[in-house]
SEKELUM-521986 format. One line per 2 residues: number of its first residue (from 0); their letters; for each residue x, y, z of N, C-alpha, C. Coordinates in steps of 0.05 Angstrom, whole numbers, plus 5000, padded with zeros to 4 digits. Layout:
BEGIN
NUM = a = X/Y/Z/X/Y/Z/X/Y/Z; ...
This chain:
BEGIN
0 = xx = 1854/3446/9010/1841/3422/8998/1814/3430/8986; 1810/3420/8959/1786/3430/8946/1758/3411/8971
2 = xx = 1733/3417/8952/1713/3411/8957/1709/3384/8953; 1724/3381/8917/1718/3348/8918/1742/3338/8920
4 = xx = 1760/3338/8929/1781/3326/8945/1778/3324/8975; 1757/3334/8986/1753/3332/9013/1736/3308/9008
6 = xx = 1711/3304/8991/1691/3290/8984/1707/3268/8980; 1724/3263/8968/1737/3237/8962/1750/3224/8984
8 = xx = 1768/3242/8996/1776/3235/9019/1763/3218/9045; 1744/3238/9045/1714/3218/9062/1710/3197/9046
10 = xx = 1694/3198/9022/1688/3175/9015/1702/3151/9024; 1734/3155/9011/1760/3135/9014/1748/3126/9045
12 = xx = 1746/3142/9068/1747/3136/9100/1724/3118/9098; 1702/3118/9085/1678/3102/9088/1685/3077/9085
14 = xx = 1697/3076/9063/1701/3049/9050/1716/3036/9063; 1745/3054/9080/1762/3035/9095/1745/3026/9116
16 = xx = 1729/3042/9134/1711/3032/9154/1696/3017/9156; 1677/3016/9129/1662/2993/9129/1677/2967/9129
18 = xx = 1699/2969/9113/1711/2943/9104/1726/2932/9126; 1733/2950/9154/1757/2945/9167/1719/2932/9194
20 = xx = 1689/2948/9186/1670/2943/9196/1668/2908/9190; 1665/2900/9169/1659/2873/9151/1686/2849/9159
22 = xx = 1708/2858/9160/1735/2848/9166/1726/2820/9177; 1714/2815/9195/1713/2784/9207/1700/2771/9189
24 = xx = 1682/2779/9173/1662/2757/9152/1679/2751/9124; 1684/2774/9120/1698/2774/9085/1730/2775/9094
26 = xx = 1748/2773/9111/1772/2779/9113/1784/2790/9091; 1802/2780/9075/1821/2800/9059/1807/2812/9034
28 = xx = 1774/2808/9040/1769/2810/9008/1742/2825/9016; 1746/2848/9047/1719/2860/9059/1730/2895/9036
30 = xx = 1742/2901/9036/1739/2923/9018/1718/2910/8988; 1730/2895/8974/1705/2889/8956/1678/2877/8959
32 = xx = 1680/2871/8983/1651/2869/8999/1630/2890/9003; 1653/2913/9011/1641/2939/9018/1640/2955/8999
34 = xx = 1645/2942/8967/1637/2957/8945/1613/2944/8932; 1611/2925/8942/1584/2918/8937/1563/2920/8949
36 = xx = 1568/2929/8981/1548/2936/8994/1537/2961/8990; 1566/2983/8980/1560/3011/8968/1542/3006/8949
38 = xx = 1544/2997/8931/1530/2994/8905/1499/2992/8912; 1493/2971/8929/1469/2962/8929/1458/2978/8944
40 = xx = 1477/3003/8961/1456/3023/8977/1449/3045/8948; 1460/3051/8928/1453/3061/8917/1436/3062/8897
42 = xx = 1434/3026/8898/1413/3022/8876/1384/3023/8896; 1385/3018/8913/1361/3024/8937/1363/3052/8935
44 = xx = 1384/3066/8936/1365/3098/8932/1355/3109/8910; 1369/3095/8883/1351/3098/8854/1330/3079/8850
46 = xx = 1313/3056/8861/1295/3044/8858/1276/3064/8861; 1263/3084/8873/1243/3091/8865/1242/3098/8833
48 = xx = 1264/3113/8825/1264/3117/8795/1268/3098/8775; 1276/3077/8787/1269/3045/8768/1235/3040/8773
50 = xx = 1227/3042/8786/1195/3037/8787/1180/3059/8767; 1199/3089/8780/1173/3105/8752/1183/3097/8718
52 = xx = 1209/3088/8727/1211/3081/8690/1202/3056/8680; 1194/3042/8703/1175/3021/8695/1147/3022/8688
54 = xx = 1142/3049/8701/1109/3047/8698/1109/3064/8670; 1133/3089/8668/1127/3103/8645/1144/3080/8617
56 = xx = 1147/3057/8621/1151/3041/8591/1125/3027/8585; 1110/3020/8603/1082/3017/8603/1062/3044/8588
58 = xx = 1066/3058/8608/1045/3073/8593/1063/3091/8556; 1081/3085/8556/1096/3090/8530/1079/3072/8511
60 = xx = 1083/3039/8530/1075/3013/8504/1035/3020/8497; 1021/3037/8516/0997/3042/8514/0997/3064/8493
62 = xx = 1018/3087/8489/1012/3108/8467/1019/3098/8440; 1026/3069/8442/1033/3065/8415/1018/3071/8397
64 = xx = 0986/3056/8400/0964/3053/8379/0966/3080/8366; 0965/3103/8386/0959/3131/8389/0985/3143/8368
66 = xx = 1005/3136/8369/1016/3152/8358/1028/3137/8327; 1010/3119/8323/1012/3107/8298/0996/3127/8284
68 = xx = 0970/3123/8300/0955/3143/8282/0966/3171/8279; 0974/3181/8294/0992/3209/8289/1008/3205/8266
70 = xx = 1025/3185/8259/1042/3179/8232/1026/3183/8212; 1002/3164/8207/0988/3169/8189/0982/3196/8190
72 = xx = 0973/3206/8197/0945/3229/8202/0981/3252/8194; 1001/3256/8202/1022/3274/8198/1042/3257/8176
74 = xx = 1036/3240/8157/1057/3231/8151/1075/3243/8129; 1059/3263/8121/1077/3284/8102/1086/3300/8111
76 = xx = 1089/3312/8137/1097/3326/8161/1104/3311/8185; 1140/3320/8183/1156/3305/8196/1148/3330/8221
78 = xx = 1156/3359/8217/1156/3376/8236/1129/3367/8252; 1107/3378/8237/1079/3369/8253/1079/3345/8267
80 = xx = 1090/3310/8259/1087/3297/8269/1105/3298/8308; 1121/3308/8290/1148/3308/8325/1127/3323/8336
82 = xx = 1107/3345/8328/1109/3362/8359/1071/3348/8366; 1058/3338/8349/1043/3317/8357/1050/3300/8375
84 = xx = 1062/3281/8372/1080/3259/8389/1086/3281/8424; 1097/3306/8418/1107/3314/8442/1087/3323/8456
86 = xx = 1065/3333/8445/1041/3332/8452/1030/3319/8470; 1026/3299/8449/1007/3265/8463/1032/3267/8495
88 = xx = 1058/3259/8496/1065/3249/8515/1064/3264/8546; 1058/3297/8526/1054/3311/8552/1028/3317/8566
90 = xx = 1006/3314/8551/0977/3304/8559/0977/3280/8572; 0994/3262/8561/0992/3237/8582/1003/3237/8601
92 = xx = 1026/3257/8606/1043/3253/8630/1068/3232/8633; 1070/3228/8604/1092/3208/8604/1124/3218/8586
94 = xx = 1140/3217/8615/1165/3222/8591/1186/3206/8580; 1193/3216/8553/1207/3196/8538/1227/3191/8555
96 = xx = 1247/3204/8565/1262/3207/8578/1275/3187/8603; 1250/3184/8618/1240/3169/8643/1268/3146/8652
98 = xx = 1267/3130/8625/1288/3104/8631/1314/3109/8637; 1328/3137/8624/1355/3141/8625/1353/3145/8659
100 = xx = 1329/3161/8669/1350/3166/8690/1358/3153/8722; 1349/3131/8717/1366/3104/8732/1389/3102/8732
102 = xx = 1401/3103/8704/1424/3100/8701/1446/3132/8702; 1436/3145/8694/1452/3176/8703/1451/3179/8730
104 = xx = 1430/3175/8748/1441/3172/8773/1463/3156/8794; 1467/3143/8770/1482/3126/8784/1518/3127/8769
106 = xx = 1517/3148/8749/1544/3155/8745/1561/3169/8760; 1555/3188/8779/1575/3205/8801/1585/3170/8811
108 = xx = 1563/3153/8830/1577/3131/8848/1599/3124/8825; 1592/3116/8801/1614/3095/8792/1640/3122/8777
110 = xx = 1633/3136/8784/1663/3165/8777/1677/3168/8799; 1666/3162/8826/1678/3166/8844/1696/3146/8852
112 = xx = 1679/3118/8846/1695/3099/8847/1725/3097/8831; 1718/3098/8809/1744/3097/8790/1770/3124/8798
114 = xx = 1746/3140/8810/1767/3163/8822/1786/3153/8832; 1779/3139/8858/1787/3133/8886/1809/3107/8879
116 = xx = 1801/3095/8856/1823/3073/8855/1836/3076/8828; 1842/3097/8816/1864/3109/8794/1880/3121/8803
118 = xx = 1884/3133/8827/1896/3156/8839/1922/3144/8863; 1948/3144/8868/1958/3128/8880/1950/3149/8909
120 = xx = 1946/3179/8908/1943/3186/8947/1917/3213/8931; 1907/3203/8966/1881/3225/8967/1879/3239/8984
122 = xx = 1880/3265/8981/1877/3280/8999/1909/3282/9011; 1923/3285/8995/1953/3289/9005/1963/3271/9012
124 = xx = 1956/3233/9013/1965/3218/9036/1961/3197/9018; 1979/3177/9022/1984/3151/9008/1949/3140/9001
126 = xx = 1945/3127/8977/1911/3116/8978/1917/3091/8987; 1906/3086/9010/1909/3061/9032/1886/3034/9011
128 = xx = 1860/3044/9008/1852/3037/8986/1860/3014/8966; 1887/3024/8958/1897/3008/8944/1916/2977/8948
130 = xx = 1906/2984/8972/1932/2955/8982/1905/2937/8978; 1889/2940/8982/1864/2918/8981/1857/2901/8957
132 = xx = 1851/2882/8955/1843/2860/8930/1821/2841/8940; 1813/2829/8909/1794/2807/8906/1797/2788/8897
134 = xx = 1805/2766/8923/1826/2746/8919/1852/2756/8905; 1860/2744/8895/1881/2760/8882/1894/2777/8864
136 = xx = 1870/2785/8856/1865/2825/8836/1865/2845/8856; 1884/2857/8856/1881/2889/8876/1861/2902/8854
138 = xx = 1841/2917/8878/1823/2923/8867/1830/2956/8849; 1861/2964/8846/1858/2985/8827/1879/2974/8811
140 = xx = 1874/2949/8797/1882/2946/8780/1859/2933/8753; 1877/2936/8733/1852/2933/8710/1863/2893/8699
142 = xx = 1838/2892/8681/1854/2870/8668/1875/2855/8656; 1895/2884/8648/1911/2886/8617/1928/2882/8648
144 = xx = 1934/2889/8671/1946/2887/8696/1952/2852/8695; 1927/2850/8705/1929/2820/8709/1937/2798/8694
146 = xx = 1941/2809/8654/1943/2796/8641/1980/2795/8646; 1992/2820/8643/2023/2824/8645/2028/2804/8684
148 = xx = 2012/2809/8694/2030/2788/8726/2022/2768/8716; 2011/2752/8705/2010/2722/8705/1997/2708/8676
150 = xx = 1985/2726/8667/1967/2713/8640/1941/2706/8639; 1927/2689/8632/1901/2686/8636/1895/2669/8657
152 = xx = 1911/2647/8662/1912/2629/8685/1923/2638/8703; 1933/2654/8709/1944/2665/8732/1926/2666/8752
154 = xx = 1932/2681/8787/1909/2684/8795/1894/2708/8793; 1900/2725/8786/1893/2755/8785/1871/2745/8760
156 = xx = 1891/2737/8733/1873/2725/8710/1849/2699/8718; 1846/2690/8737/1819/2668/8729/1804/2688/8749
158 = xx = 1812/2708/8769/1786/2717/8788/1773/2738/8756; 1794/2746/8740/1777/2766/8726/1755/2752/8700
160 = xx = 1769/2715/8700/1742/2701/8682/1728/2703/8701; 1724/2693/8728/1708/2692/8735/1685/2719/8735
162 = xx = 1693/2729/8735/1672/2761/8736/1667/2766/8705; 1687/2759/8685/1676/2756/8654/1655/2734/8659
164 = xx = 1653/2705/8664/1631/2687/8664/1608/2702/8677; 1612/2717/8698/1581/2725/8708/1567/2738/8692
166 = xx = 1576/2768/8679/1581/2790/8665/1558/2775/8639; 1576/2756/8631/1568/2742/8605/1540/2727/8610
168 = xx = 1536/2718/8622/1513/2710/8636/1488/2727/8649; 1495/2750/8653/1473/2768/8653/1472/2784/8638
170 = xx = 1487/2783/8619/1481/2789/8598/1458/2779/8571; 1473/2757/8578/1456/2730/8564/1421/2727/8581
172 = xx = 1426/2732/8592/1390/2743/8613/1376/2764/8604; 1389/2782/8604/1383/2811/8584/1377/2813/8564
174 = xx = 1398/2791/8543/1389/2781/8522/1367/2775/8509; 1360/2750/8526/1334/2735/8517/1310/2743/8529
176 = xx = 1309/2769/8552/1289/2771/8562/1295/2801/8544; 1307/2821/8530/1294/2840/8516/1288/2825/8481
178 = xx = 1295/2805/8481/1287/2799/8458/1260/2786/8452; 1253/2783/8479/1223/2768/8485/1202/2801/8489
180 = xx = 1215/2812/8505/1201/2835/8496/1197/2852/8480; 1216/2855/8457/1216/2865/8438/1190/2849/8415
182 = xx = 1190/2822/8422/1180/2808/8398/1142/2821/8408; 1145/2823/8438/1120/2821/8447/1104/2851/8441
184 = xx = 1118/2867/8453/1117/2896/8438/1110/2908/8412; 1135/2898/8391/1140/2916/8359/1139/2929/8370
186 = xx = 1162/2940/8369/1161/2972/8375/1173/2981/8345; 1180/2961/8324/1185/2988/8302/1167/2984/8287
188 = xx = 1136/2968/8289/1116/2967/8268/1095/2983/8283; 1077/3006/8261/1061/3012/8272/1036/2993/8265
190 = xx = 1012/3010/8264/0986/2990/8267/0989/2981/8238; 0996/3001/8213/0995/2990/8186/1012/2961/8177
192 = xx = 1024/2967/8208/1048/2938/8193/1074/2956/8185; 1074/2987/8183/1097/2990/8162/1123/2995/8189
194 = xx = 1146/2994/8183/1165/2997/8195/1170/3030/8203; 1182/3035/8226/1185/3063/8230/1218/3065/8219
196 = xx = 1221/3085/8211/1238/3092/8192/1265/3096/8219; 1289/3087/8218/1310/3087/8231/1307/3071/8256
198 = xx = 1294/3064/8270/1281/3042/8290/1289/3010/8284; 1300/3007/8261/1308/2982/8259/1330/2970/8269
200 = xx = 1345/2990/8254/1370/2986/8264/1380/2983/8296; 1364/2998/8308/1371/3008/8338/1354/2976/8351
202 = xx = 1328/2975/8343/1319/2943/8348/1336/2914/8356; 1358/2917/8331/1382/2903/8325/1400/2902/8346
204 = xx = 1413/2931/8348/1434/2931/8374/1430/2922/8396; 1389/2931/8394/1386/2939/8427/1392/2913/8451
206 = xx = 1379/2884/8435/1389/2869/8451/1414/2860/8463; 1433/2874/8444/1465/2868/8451/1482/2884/8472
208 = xx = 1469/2908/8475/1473/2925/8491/1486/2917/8526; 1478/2890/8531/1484/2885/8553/1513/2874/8554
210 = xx = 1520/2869/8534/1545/2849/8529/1569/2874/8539; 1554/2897/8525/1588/2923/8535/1591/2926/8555
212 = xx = 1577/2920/8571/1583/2905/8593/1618/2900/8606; 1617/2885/8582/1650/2864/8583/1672/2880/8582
214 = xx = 1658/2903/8565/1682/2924/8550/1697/2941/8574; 1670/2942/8598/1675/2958/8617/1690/2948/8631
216 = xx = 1678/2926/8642/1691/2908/8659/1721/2907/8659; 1730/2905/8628/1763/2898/8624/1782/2927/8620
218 = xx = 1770/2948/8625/1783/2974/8623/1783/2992/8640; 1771/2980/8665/1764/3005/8691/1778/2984/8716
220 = xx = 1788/2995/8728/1795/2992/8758/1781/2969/8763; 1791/2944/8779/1773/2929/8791/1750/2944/8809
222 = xx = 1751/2964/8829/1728/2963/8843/1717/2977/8830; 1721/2996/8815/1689/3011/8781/1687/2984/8779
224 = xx = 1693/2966/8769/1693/2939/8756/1664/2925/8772; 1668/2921/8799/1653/2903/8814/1626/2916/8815
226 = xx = 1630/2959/8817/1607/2966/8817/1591/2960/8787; 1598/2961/8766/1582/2956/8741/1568/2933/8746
228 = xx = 1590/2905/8760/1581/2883/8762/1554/2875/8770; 1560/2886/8798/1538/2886/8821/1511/2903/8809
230 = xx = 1512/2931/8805/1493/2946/8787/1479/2934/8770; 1492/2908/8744/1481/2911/8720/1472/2879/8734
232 = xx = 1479/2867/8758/1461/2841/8767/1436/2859/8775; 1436/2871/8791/1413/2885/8812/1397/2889/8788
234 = xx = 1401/2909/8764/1386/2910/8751/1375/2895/8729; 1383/2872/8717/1379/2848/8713/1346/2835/8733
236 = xx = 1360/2829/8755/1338/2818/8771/1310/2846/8781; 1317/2860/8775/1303/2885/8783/1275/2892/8758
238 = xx = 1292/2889/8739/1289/2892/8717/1256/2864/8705; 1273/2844/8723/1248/2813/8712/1221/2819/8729
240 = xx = 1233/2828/8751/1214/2844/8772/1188/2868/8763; 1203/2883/8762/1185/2905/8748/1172/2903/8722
242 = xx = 1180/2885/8707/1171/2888/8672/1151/2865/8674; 1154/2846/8691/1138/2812/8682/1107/2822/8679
């Protein structure tokens, strides 16, 4: 047995334990309980790195002034300007970088997850795993699943609106609270007023970004599914927290 087939194997044991742990509160629906309890231990162990990417979008929104003037002062020099800019951020101590890695830390949990419920046996042995559901979605099945057993009204189909209505809804949070910060910010005007060249576009998307969301939601395993869910609430509310 490899290394990460042993890894998985455990994992799989955690999840039955906790869930068979949770069994009297959540009855048939403590495995997806205990994927949400996973989740939220993990976003407790990436919160410190949600706080430094909070403080370094702050001190990002303070180098602005600073690196307007670098545009000007380099604006016939694209080369000179980039390594100005990399400059400034490394005298300040701030990296561009900072925000991604909240979220890269938190891609092994949701690989492992999808591992553990794509796979019918782990570790040589039936995936027990899989007999489990939420309400009536087994949690390794996808949507296009739920659409072929019953349709959209079905029950497999209304537990998965229901998790589209949340989805959509914190999304819609994300929405209007990066579009409130965006307005508050400019981040694509410098001090002249002029637009930064390719920044527009990305301006555009950026608010929408929460909605793919949905994309995920309807193409991964229910329990990847619940972790995106749970993750992209936590960070939502995490998020109003740290930035207000």
């Amino acid at each position: 047995m490899s290394v990460f087939t042993s890894v998985f194997a455990a994992f799989a044991d955690l999840v039955e334990h906790l869930a068979a742990l949770i069994q009297p509160l959540f009855g048939a629906t403590a495995a997806a309980a205990a994927i949400v309890l996973f989740t939220a231990f993990v976003r407790l162990l990436v919160h410190p790195l949600s706080r430094a990417a909070a403080r370094g979008q702050r001190a990002r929104t303070a180098l602005r002034p600073k690196i307007a003037e670098l545009r000007k002062k380099h604006a016939r020099n694209p080369e000179r300007l980039h390594q100005a800019v990399l400059e400034l951020h490394t005298a300040e101590r701030v990296s561009p970088l900072s925000g991604l890695l909240p979220g890269l830390c938190q891609l092994p949990a949701f690989f492992l997850l999808y591992h553990l419920f794509s796979n019918p046996t782990i570790g040589g042995r039936a995936n027990g795993l899989l007999s489990h559901s939420l309400f009536a979605a087994p949690l390794g099945d996808r949507w296009a699943d739920a659409l072929n057993g019953g349709g959209l009204v079905g029950p497999a189909g209304l537990v998965y609106a229901g998790l589209f209505a949340l989805v959509a809804a914190v999304a819609f949070f994300n929405y209007r609270r990066t579009k409130r910060m965006m307005a508050a910010d400019n981040p694509v005007a410098d001090v002249s007023g002029e637009q930064v060249p390719g920044l527009g576009a990305v301006t555009k998307v950026m608010p929408f970004v929460s909605f793919f969301t949905l994309v995920t939601v309807a193409f991964v395993p229910l329990a990847a599914a619940l972790y995106v869910i749970t993750s992209t609430t936590w960070s939502a509310v995490e998020r109003a927290a740290l930035y207000r």
